[in-house]
Structures are given as structure tokens and as C-alpha cells.
C-alpha positions in Angstrom: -21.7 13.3 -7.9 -18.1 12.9 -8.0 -15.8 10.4 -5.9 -12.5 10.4 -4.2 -10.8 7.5 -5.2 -7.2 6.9 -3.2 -4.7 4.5 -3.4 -1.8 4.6 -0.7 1.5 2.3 -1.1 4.7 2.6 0.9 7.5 1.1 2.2 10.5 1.7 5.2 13.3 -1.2 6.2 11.0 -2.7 8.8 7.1 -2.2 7.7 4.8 -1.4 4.5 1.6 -0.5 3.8 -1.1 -0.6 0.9 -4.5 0.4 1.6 -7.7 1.6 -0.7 -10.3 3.5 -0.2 -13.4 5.1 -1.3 -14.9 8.7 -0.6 -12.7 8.3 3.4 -13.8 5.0 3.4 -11.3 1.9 3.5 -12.3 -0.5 1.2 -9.6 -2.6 1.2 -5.9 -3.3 3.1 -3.0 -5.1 3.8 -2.5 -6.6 6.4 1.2 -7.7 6.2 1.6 -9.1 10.0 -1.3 -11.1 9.6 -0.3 -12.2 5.6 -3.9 -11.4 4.4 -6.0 -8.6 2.6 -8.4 -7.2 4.9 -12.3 -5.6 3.6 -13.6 -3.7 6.8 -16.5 -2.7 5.5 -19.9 -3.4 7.8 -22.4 -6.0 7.0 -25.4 -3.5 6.1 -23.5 -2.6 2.6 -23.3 -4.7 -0.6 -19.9 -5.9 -0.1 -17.2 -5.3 -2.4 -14.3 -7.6 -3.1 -11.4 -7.1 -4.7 -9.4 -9.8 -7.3 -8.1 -12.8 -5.8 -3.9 -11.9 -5.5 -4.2 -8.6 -4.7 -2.5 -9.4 -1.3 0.0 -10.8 -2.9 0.6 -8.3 -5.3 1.0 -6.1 -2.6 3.8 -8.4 -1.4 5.4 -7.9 -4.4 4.8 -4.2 -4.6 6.8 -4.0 -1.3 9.8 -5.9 -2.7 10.0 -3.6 -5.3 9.4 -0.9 -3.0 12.2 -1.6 -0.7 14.2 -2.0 -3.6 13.7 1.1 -5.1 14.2 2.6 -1.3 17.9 0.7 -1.5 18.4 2.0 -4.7 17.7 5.7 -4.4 19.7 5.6 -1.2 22.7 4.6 -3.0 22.3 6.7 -5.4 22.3 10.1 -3.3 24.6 9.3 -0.6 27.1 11.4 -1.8 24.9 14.2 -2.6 25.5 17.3 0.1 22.4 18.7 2.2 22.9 21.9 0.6 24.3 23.4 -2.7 
């Protein structure tokens, strides 16, 4: 049968967030308060891990996030609401 695989990253001025998961199922997160990747899943399943570094590339992801969030702010400040 066929799977939903989803990967959610995003970024504000004061938080982040980069999760996976698998059929509605987190598989994976990041816990950014806590500086550590987080793998709820229960005991009764093979467990699945993911690469050591991917917390922090999703530290890094962020910085590039918020820069790209400075950037396009910039860039449209002088664009009006409405045309």
C-alpha cells in the first residue's frame, strides 16, 4: 500500500520547528528548548533512528530559515497591500 511521508520545517523570530513523520505518525523531532532530536515512538515497534547530526542540521536549517525570513522581509517592505 502506499505511505504518507511528511516533512515539516519552519521558522518565526522567537521559535522553530522540524518534525518527521510517517503515515500521522511522528517519527522524529526537534526539540530546540531541550537541544536534542526526539524519537517518540513506543517500545512495542522496531525502532527507527535517524543519522547522527540530524539535530544539528536542523540547527542549521533554522539559521538559514531565519535568514531567509529577514531576507524576504526586506525585500517586500515597500511592496503595498493591494495593487
Amino acid at each position: 500500500g502506499l505511505h504518507v511521508d511528511l516533512s515539516i520545517s519552519g521558522c518565526s523570530d522567537s521559535d522553530g520547528e522540524m518534525m518527521y513523520s510517517l503515515d500521522g505518525e511522528e517519527k522524529w523531532f526537534a526539540d530546540f528548548i531541550n537541544h536534542r532530536g526526539v524519537e517518540p515512538q513506543p517500545s512495542f515497534i522496531d525502532h527507527h533512528s535517524y543519522v547522527e547530526g540530524a539535530y544539528e542540521q536542523a540547527v542549521a536549517d533554522q539559521q538559514t530559515c531565519r535568514s531567509n525570513l529577514k531576507n524576504s522581509r526586506v525585500g517586500m517592505k515597500d511592496i503595498p497591500l493591494e495593487n
